[in-house]
C-alpha positions in Angstrom: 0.0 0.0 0.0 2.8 2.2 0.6 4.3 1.9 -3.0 0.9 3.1 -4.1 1.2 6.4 -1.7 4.4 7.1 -3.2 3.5 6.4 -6.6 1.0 9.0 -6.3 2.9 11.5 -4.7 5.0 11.1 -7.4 2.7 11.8 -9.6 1.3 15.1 -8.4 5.3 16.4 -7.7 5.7 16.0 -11.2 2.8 17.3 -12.9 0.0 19.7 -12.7 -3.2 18.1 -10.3 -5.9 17.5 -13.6 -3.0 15.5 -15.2 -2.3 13.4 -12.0 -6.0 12.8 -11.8 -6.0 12.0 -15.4 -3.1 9.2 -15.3 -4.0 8.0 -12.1 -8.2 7.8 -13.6 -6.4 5.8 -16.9 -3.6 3.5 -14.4 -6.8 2.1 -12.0 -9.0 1.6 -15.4 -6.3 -0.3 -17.0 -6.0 -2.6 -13.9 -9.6 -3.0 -13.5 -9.6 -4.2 -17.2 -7.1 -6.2 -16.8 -8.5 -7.7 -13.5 -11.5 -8.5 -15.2 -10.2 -10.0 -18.7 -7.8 -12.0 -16.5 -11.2 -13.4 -14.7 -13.0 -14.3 -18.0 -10.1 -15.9 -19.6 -9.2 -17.9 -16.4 -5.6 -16.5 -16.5 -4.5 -16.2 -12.9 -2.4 -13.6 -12.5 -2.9 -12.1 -16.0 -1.4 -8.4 -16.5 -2.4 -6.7 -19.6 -1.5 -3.0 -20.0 -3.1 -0.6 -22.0 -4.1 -1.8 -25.7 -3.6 -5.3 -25.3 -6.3 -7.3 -26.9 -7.4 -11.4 -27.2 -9.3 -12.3 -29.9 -10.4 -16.0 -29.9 -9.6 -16.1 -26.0 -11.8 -19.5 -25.9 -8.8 -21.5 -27.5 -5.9 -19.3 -25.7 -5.0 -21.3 -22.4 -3.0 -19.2 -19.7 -0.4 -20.1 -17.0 0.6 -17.8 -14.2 2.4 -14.9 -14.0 1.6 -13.7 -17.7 2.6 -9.9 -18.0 2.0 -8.1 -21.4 3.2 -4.2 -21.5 1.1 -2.9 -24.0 -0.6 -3.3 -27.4 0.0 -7.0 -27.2 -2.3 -8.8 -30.2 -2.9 -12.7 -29.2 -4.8 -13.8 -32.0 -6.4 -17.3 -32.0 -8.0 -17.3 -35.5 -10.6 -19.5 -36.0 -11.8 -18.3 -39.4 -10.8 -16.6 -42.8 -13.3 -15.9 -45.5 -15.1 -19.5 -46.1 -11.7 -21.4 -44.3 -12.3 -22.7 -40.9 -9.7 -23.1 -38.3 -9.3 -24.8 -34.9 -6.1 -22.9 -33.2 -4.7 -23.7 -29.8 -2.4 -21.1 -28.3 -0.6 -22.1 -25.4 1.3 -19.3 -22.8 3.1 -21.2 -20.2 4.2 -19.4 -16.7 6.0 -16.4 -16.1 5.8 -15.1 -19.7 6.5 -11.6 -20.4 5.7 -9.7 -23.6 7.0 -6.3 -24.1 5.2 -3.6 -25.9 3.9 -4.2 -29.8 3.7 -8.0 -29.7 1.7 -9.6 -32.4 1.1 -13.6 -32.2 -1.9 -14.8 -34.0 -2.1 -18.8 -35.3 -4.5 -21.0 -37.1 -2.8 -24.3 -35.7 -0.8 -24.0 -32.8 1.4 -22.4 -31.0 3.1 -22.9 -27.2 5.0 -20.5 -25.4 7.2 -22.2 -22.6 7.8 -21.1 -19.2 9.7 -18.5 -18.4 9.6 -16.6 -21.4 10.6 -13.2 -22.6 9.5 -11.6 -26.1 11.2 -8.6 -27.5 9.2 -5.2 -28.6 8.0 -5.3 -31.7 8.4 -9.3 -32.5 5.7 -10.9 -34.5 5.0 -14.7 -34.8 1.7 -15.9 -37.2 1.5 -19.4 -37.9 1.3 -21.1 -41.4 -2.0 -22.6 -42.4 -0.2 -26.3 -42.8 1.5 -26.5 -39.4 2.9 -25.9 -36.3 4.9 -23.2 -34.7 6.4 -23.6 -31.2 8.1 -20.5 -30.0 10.5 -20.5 -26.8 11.9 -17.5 -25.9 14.0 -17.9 -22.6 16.3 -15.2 -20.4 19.0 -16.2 -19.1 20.9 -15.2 -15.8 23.8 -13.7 -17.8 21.4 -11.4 -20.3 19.0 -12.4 -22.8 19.1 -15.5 -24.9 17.4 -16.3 -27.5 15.4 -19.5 -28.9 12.9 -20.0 -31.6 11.6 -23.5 -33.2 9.5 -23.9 -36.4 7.7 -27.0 -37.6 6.3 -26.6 -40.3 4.2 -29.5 -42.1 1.1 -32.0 -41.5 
């Protein structure tokens, strides 16, 4: 509770009191949202900041710990003109998605535990296959991992 005083305090010090209002209005929205998305997509611990969005969230399954930034696009895509799809996205624990994330699929995809994806990354899946995706940090800095399979 304390971090929450000072976070506030912080706020009005730095700017004038309709802007503090303002960003502290936008920060509690955003967590209510989140609080609430995290309910109906039975994602405990689910953190999504402002502009994330999950579309097809009935064949998205959620670990613990998942923290996306913002604008973070999880896409399940179950259909395309006449085409029908049956995706499965998988996020394991502790995964962490910085901001501008874009991972949509029309097979499958699996995110492993403890993961870590870069600003900016984008990962859509190929209509004949399946993608896994590991993305791990290590102690020493970041390291990097990705797997394709691609094929029936």
């Amino acid at each position: 509770m304390k971090k929450i005083w000072i976070g506030i305090s912080r706020l009005f010090e730095a700017n004038p009191a309709g802007i503090a209002l303002l960003l502290i209005a936008r920060r509690s929205w955003n967590g209510l949202t989140s609080s609430v998305m995290s309910l109906f997509l039975r994602a405990p611990s689910l953190h999504l900041g402002p502009g994330c969005r999950v579309i097809g969230g009935r064949r998205v399954s959620f670990g613990r710990n998942i923290y996306a930034e913002r604008n973070l696009w999880l896409e399940a895509v179950t259909s395309y003109r006449e085409q029908r799809f049956h995706p499965q996205i998988t996020i394991g624990d502790r995964v962490c998605f910085s901001d501008g994330v874009h991972i949509s699929s029309i097979e499958s995809v699996m995110l492993a535990v403890t993961v870590f994806s870069a600003a900016g990354n984008t990962f859509p899946t190929t209509i004949m296959g399946y993608m896994g995706i590991v993305l791990d940090v290590g102690s020493g800095g970041s390291q990097r991992s990705v797997e394709y399979h691609i094929g029936g």
